[in-house]
C-alpha positions in Angstrom: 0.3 -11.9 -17.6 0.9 -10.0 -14.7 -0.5 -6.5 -17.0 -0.8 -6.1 -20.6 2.6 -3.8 -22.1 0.7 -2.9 -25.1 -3.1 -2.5 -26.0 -4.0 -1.6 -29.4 -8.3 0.0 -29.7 -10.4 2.4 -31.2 -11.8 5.8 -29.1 -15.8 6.4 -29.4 -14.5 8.3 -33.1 -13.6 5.3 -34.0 -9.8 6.7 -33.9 -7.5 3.6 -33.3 -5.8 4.6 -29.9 -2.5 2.6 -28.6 -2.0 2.2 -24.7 1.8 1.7 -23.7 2.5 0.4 -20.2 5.2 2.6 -18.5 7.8 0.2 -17.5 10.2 3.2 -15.9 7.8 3.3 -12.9 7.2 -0.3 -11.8 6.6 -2.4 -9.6 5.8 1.4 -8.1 3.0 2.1 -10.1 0.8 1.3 -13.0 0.9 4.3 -15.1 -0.3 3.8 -19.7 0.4 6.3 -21.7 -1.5 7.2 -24.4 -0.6 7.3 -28.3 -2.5 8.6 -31.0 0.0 8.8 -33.5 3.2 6.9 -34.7 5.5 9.9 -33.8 4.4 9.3 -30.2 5.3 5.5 -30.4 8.5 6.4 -31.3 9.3 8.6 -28.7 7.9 5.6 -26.2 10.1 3.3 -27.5 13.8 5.8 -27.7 12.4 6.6 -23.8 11.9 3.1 -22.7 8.6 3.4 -22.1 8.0 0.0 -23.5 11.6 -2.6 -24.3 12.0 -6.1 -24.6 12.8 -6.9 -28.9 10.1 -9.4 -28.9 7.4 -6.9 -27.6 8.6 -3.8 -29.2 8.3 -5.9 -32.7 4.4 -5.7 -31.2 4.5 -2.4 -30.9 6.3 -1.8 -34.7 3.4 -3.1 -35.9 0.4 -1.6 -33.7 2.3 1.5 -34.9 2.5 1.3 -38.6 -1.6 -0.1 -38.4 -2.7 3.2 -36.6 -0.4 5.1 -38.6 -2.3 3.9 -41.9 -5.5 5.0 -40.3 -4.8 8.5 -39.6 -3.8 8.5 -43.7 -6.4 10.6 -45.3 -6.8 9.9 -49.1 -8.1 13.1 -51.3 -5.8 12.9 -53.8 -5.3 15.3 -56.5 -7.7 18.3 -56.8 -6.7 18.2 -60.8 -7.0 15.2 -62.9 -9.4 12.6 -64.1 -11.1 10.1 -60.7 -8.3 7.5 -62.3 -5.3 10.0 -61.4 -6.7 10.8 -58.4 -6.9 6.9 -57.1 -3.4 6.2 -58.4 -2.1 9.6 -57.0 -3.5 9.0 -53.6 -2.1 5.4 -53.8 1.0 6.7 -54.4 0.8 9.0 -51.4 -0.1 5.8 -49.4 2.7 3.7 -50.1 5.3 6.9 -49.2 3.5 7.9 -46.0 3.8 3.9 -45.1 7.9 4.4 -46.0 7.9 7.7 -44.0 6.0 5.5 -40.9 8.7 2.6 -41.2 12.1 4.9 -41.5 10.4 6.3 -38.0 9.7 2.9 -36.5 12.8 1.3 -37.8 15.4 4.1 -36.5 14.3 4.3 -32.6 16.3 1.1 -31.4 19.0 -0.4 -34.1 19.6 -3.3 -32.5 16.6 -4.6 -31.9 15.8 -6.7 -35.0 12.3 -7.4 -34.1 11.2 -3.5 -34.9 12.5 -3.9 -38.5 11.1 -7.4 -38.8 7.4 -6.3 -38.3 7.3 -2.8 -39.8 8.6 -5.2 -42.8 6.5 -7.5 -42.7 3.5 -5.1 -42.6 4.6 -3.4 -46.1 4.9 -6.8 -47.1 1.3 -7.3 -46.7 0.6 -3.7 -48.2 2.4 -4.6 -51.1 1.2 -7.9 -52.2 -2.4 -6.1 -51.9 -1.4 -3.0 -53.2 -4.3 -3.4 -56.2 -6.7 -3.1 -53.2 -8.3 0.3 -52.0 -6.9 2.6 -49.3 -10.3 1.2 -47.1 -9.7 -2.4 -47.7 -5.8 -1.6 -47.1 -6.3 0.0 -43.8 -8.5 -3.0 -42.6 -5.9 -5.4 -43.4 -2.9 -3.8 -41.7 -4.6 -4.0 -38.8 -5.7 -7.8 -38.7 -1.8 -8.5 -39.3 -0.9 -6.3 -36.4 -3.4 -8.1 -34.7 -2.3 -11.6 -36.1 1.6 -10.5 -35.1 0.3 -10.1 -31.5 -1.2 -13.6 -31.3 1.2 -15.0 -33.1 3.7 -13.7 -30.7 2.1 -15.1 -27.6 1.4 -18.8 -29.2 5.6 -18.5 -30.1 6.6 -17.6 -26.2 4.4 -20.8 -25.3 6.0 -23.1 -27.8 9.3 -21.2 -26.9 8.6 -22.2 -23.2 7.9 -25.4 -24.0 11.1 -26.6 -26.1 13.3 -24.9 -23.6 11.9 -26.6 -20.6 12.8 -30.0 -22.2 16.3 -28.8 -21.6 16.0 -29.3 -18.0 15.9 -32.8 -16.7 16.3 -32.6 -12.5 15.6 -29.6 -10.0 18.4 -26.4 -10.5 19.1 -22.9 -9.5 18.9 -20.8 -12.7 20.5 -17.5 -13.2 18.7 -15.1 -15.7 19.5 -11.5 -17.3 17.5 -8.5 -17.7 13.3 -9.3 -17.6 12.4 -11.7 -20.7 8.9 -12.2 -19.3 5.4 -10.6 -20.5 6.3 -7.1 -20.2 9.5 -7.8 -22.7 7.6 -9.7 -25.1 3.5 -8.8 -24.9 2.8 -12.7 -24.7 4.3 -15.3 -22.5 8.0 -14.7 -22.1 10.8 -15.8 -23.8 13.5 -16.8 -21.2 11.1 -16.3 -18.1 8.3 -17.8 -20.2 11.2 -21.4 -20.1 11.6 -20.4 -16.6 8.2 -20.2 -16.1 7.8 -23.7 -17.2 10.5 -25.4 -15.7 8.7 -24.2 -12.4 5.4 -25.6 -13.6 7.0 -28.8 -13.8 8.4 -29.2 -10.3 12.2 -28.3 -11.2 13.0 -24.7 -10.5 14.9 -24.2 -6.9 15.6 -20.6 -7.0 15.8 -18.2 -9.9 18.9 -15.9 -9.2 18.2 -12.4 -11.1 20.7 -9.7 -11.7 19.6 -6.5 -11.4 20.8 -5.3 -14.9 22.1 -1.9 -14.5 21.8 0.8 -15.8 17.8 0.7 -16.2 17.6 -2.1 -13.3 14.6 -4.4 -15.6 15.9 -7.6 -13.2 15.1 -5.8 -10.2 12.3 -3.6 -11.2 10.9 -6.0 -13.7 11.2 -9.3 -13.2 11.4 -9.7 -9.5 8.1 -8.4 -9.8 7.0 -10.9 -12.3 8.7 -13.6 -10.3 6.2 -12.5 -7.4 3.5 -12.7 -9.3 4.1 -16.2 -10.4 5.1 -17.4 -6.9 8.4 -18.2 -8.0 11.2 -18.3 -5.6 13.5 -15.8 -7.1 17.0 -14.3 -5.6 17.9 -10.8 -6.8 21.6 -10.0 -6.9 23.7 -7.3 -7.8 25.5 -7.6 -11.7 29.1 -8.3 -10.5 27.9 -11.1 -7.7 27.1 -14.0 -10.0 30.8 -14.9 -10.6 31.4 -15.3 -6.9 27.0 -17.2 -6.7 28.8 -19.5 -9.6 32.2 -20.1 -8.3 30.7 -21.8 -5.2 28.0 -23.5 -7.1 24.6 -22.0 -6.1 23.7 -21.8 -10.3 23.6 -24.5 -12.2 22.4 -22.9 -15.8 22.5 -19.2 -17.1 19.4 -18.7 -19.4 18.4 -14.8 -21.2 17.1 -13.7 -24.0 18.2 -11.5 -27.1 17.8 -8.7 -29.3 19.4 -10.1 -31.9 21.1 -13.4 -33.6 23.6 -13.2 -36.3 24.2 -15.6 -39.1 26.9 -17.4 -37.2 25.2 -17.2 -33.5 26.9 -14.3 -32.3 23.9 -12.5 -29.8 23.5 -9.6 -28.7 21.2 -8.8 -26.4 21.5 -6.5 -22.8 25.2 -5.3 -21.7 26.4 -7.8 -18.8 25.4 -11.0 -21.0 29.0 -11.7 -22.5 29.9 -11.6 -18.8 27.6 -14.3 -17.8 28.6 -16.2 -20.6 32.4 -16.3 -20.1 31.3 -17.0 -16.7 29.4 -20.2 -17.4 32.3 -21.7 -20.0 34.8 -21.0 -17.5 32.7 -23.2 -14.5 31.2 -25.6 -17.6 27.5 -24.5 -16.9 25.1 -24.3 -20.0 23.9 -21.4 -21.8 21.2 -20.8 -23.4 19.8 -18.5 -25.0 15.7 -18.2 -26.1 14.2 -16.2 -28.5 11.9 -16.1 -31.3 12.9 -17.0 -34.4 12.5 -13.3 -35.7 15.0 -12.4 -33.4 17.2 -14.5 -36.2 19.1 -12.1 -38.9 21.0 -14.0 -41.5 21.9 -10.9 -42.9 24.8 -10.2 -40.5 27.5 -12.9 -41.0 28.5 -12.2 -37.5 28.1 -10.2 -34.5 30.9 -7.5 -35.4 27.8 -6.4 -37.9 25.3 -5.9 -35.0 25.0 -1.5 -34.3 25.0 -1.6 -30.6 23.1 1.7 -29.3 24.8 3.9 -27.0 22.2 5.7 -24.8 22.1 9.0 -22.3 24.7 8.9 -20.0 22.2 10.1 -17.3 21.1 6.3 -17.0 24.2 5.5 -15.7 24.6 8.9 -13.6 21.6 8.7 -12.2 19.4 6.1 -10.3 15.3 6.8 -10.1 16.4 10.7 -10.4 19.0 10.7 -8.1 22.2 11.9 -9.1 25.1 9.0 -7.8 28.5 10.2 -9.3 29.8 13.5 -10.6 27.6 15.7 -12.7 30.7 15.9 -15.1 31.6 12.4 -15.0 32.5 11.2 -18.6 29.9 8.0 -19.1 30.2 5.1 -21.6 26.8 3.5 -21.5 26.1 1.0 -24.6 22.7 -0.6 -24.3 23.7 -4.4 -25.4 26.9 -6.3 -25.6 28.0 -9.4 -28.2 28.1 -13.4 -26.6 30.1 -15.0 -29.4 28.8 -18.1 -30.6 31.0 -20.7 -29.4 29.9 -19.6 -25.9 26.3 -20.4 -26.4 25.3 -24.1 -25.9 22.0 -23.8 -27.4 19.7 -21.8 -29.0 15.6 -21.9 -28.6 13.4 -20.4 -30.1 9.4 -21.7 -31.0 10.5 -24.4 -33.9 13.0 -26.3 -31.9 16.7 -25.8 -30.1 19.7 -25.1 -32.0 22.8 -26.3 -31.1 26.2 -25.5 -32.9 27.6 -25.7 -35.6 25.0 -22.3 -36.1 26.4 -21.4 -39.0 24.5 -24.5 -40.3 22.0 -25.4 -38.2 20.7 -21.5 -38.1 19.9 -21.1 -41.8 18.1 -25.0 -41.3 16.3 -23.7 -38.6 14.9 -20.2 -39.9 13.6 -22.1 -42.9 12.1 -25.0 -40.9 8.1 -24.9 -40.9 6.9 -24.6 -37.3 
């Protein structure tokens, strides 16, 4: 990993202490930032401090642990010891609610956020008849078992998509799925990553991904660091790169997977997807499987975030158009399903019908 997005570790007080890589400032600099409470997280993950679903699921869950450390349990200066326990017990499990409204609200589209802070009450609820102490210890080994777990999915990820690949291509990829999107291997760099290993990558062609530039700023630089030979282009050349055959497959990532296989993930995907139908390339798209919601029938139920118009105004502080320019500037855009040739994620690929093979797939056993 070319540095470590998220570390999760306790101060000399014994205080647990979360280190958030600043991803606005590479390849430029290496600069943490230091959290010591869920509120500060939060405001990390609205500023972009740390992105990537896969990771920020991570960083959900790092969150709601330290959170549940900082929770001090008097409880009720009246009362017999039994009210006390129950009241402060009580206490716990709203403070945990209050943590998770917090967590969950900072990026809506991003299902991975909501998928860890759930799965941590989860975990607080089936041992609810446990003691705050015991409780605290727990939360943290899952946080610590959703990291690892997360890493041992990107390899398996990276694995199942490579298989996809049978001779030597030019792949075009989105955005930066690598480590610093996903605190573990990568998700569509990590099946990059391993089509290179095995002696089949010929050049990686990488957008830049405006507004917040994570292709150029993000994974060129973790191209580099892997010695893969990588092309950066600007958003609105890979239609002309396609059209005279330089890419052979589009591969990215995603945010989010409806029922049907509708995917939403960074603006400028639906583009690349038309794209590839239109000049029969594949598409794929790689993910975990947490990144799956069967909730939402279809992608017309995904919110897509809208964010400051000053991302799109200006570019590393410098101010490009008018200061009173009117700015649309949504953060992700919908590839409906029947553009998507497959689907991989760390059980297997998916390929249509998804309406099927999804809910077969997010109840497979790895």
């Amino acid at each position: 990993m070319t540095a470590e997005p998220i570390i999760l570790k306790k101060d000399r007080r014994d205080n647990y202490l979360i280190y958030i890589l600043d991803q606005r400032y590479l390849p430029g600099r290496k600069i943490y930032r230091t959290c010591r409470n869920y509120l500060q997280v939060a405001e990390c993950i609205k500023k972009m401090v740390i992105r990537g679903a896969p990771a920020l699921g991570v960083t959900a869950a790092f969150a709601v642990a330290q959170a549940i450390q900082n929770f001090r349990h008097g409880g009720s200066a009246s009362g017999t010891t039994k009210f006390k326990i129950e009241n402060s017990k009580k206490n716990f499990f709203v403070y945990l609610n209050k943590v998770s409204d917090a967590l969950t609200s900072t990026r809506p589209t991003a299902v991975n956020i909501s998928w860890a802070v759930e799965r941590m009450k989860k975990v607080a609820e089936r041992n609810s008849h446990l003691s705050i102490p015991e409780l605290k210890k727990i939360l943290v080994k899952e946080a610590e078992k959703i990291y690892e777990q997360n890493k041992n999915m990107d390899k398996r990820i990276a694995e199942n998509g490579a298989v996809l690949f049978k001779k030597k291509i030019n792949i075009l990829t989105h955005c930066n799925t690598g480590a610093l999107a996903t605190a573990g291997y990568g998700t569509a760099l990590g099946v990059i990553r391993e089509v290179f290993r095995q002696g089949k990558i010929g050049k990686v062609y990488v957008d830049e991904t405006r507004p917040y530039l994570q292709g150029a700023r993000l994974t060129m630089w973790e191209l580099e660091q892997e010695n893969i030979p990588a092309v950066l282009i600007c958003d609105n050349m890979a239609g002309y790169l396609i059209w005279k055959g330089e890419i052979n497959a589009v591969i990215v990532g995603a945010d989010r997977i409806a029922g049907n296989g509708d995917t939403a993930n960074k603006i400028g995907t639906y583009s690349l997807a038309v794209l590839a139908k239109e000049h029969n390339l594949p598409f794929y798209i790689a993910a975990p499987s947490s990144s799956i919601d069967l909730s939402i029938p279809s992608g017309k139920g995904i919110k897509i975030e809208e964010r400051n118009p000053n991302e799109v105004k200006y570019i590393q502080g410098k101010l490009v158009t008018l200061k009173n320019a009117q700015v649309c500037n949504p953060t992700f855009d919908i590839t409906p399903a029947e553009y998507i040739t497959a689907i991989v994620t760390e059980k297997g690929v998916i390929r249509p019908s998804y309406l099927k093979n999804l809910k077969l797939h997010t109840n497979k056993h790895e």
